[in-house]
C-alpha positions in Angstrom: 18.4 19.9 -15.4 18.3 16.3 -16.6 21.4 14.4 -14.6 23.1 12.2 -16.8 24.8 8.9 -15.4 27.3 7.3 -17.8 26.9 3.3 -18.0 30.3 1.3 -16.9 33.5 1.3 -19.2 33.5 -1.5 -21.4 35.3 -4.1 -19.7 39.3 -4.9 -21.2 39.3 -8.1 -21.7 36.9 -8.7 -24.4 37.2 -11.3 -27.0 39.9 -10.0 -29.0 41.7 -9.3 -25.8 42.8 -5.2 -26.1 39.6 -3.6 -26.0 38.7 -5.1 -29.3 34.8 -6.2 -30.7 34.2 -9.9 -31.3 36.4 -9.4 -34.6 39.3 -7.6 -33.7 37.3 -4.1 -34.0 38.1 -1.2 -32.0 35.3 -1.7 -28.7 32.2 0.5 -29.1 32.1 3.2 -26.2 28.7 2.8 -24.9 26.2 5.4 -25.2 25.6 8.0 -22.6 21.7 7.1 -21.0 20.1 9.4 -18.1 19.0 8.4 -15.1 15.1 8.3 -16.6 16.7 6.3 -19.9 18.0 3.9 -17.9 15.1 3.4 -15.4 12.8 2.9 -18.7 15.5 -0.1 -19.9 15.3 -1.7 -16.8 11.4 -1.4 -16.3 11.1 -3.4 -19.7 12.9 -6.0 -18.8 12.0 -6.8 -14.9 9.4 -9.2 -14.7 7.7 -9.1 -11.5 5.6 -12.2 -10.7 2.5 -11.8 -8.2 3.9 -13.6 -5.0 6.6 -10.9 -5.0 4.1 -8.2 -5.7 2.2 -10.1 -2.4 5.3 -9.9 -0.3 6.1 -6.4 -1.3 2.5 -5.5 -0.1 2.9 -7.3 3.0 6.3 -5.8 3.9 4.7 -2.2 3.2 2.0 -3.4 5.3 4.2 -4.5 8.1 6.2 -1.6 8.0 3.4 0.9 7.9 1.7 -0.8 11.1 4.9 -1.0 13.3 5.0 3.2 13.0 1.7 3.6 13.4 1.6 1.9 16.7 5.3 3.3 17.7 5.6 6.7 16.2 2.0 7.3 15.7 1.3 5.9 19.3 -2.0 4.1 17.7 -3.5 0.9 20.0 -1.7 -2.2 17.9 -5.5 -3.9 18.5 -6.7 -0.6 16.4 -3.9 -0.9 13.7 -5.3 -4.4 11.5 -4.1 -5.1 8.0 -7.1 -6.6 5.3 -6.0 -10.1 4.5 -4.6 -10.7 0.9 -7.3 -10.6 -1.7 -9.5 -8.4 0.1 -11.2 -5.4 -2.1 -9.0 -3.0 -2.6 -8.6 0.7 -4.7 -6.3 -0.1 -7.5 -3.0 1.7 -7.4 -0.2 1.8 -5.8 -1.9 3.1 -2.4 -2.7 2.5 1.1 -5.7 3.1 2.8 -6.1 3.2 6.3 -9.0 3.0 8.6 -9.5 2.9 12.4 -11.6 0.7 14.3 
């Protein structure tokens, strides 16, 4: 069951001021994308540079720590994250270790 999302309507006051194209043509209803469609068209067009994909980590990290030591009612001296360029598995993972 592949759900299907419609994109917005095209937006009334185009260039040739009813609905119209650029000239004067009937508006073009956009096509109908799904949800996977639409997640492909924006993955090719996102650039991501690598002090986001630094602050990303480092929010995950963050996150990950505070419920370990809250829910997981770990020592926060126990609970250390590797600094930023340390040797890491490649993927979108975490590994933990305890001390």
């Amino acid at each position: 069951a592949r759900e299907k999302i419609e994109p917005p309507a095209p937006a009334a006051s185009s260039p040739g001021g009813k609905g119209e194209g650029a000239k004067g043509e009937p508006a073009k209803a956009a096509p109908e994308l799904t949800a996977a469609e639409m997640e492909a068209l924006l993955l090719a067009r996102i650039e991501v540079g690598e002090a986001q994909l630094r602050e990303l980590a480092r929010k995950r990290g963050d996150g990950a720590r505070t419920w370990l030591v809250a829910e997981g009612r770990l020592p926060a001296e126990r609970v250390v994250m590797a600094p930023p360029g340390a040797e890491t598995a490649q993927g979108a993972r975490v590994a933990f270790a305890l001390r």
